[in-house]
N, C-alpha and C positions, 0 to 999 in steps of 0.2 A: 909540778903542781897540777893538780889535775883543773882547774878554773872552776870549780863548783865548792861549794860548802856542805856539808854534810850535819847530823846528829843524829843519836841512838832515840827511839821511840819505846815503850813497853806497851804489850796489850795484852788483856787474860783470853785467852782461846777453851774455852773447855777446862777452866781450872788451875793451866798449865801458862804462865808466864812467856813470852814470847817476848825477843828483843829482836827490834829490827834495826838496821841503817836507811834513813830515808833523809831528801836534799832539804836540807832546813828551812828552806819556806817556796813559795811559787816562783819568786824571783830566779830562780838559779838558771843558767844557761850558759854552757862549754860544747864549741861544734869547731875545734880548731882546725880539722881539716873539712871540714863542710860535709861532711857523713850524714848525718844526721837530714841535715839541707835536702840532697839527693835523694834522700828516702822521701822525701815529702813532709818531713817534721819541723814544724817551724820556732820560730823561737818562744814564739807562746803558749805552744806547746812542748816545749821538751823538755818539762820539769815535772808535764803532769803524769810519767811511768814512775816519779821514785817518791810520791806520796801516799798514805794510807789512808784510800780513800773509805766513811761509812759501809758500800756497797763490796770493797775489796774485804772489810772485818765482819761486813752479813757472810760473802760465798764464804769466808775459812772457818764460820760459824757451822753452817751445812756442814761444809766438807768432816769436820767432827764429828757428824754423827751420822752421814751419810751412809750406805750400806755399798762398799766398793767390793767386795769379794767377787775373786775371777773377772774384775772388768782395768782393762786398760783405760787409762785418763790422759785428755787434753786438756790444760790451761792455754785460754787462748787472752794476750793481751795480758800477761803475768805480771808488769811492772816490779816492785819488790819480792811481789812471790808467797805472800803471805797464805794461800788458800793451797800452791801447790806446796810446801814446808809443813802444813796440818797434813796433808795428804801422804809425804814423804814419811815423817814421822808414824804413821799409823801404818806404814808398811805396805803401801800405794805401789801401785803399778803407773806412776804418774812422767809425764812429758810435759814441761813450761815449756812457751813458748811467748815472744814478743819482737815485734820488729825495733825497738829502740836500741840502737848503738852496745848501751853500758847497762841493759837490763840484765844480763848472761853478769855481768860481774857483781850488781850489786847482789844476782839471786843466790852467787854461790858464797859471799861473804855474811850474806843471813844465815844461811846451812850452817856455814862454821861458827855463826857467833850463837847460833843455841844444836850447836856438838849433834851436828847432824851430816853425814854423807853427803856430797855433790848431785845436784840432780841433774837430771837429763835434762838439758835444755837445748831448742832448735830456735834458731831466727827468722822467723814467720812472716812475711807479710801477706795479706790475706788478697792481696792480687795477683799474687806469682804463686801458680803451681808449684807444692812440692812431694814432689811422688815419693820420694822415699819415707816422707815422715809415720806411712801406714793407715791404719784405721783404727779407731778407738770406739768403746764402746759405752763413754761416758765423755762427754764437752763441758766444758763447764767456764764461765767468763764475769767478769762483774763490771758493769757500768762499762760498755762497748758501744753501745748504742745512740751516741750523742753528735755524729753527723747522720745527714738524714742517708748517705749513700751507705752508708754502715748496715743496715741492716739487708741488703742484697751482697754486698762484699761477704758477711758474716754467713748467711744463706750459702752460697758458694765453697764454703770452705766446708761447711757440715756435708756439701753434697759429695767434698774431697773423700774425707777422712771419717764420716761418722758409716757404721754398720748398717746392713738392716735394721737391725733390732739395735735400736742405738737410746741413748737418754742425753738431754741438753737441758743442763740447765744455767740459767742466769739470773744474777742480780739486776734490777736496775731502779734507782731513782725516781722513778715517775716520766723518765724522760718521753716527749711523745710518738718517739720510733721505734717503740716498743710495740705498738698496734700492726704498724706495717710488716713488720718481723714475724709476729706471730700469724700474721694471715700466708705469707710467706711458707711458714713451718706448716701451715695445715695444707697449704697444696702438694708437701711432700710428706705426705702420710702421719704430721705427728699431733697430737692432742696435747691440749695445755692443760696443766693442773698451776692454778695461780694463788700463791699465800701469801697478804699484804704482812709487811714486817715494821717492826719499831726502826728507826735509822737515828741513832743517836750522834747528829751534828747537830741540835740545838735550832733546827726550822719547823716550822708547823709546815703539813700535817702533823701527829705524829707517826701515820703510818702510813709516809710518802713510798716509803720503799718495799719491793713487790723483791718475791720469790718465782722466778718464771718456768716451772718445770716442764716439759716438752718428752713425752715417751713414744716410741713407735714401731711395731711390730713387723717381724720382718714377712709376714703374709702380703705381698702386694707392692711391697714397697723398692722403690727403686735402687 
């Protein structure tokens, strides 16, 4: 027995029906050889990579209509995988990644449960260099931003793997380390373009949740 509980979720992507596996409520937590622990994930947080969260069904909302032609994709923080499976599906040149234990299993039993190919996934943590994962020319993450050391970790890993001419974008909530972040992205070359969005979890605002697009040319840039 794996010590967690699970259930199947449905959500309309672009028309198209999506069924995921996600752990049936916040409560859940299995770390029987203390994996998890080691990484730095605590028990109150290790249930929050296999929910769907508002800002995870805003990015795979983008991601459907997003223009990926010719560019390689990072999901950074993929949990269920929902954004990078829109991206899969449309014939992405895409890479999930996440540091949580059993994100790699539940991302490749959503692939199979809507009759899609295995994706490429790496196990990420965004304070350990990984040189071989490459560079991409499109980042893209939803609701990363809610420790305040998050947005220098997050910075760091763009300065890993993103291009010159690179695009980032993110979802987030209103959270308020989102300001920091973006002042961050502007001292390495990138501009924000910001679109507030509806986040249908049933809180006012209702247009708490920001689209955070970040483009930046490769003239100058490090």
């Amino acid at each position: 027995m794996p010590g967690y509980l699970t259930r199947n979720e449905h959500v309309s992507i672009g028309g198209r029906d999506w069924r995921l596996r996600v752990l049936q409520d916040r409560q859940q937590f299995s770390d029987p050889d203390g994996h998890a622990g080691r990484m730095g994930i605590s028990s109150a947080q290790w249930s929050l990579f296999g929910q769907l969260w508002p800002a995870g069904r805003l990015l795979a909302q983008a991601m459907q209509r997003f223009d990926i032609e010719g560019k390689r994709v990072l999901e950074l923080g993929c949990g269920i995988g929902l954004a990078s499976l829109v991206l899969q599906q449309r014939g992405a040149d895409v890479v999930a990644s996440d540091m949580h234990p059993l994100a790699e299993s539940f991302l490749a039993y959503n692939a199979a449960l809507n009759a899609l190919p295995a994706l490429h996934y790496r196990q990420l943590r965004w304070d350990v260099p990984l040189p071989t994962l490459g560079h991409f020319d499109l980042i893209i993450a939803s609701d990363v931003l809610y420790e305040a050391e998050h947005a220098a970790l997050l910075a760091g890993v763009i300065d890993r793997h993103a291009w010159p001419e690179a695009e980032v974008l993110l979802t987030d909530p209103g959270r308020g380390n989102s300001a920091r972040f973006s002042r961050m992205m502007a001292e390495r070359g990138f501009a924000l373009a910001e679109e507030r969005c509806p986040m249908d979890d049933g809180e006012a605002p209702p247009y708490r949740g920001r689209l955070l697009h970040y483009t930046r040319s490769g003239a100058g840039s490090a």
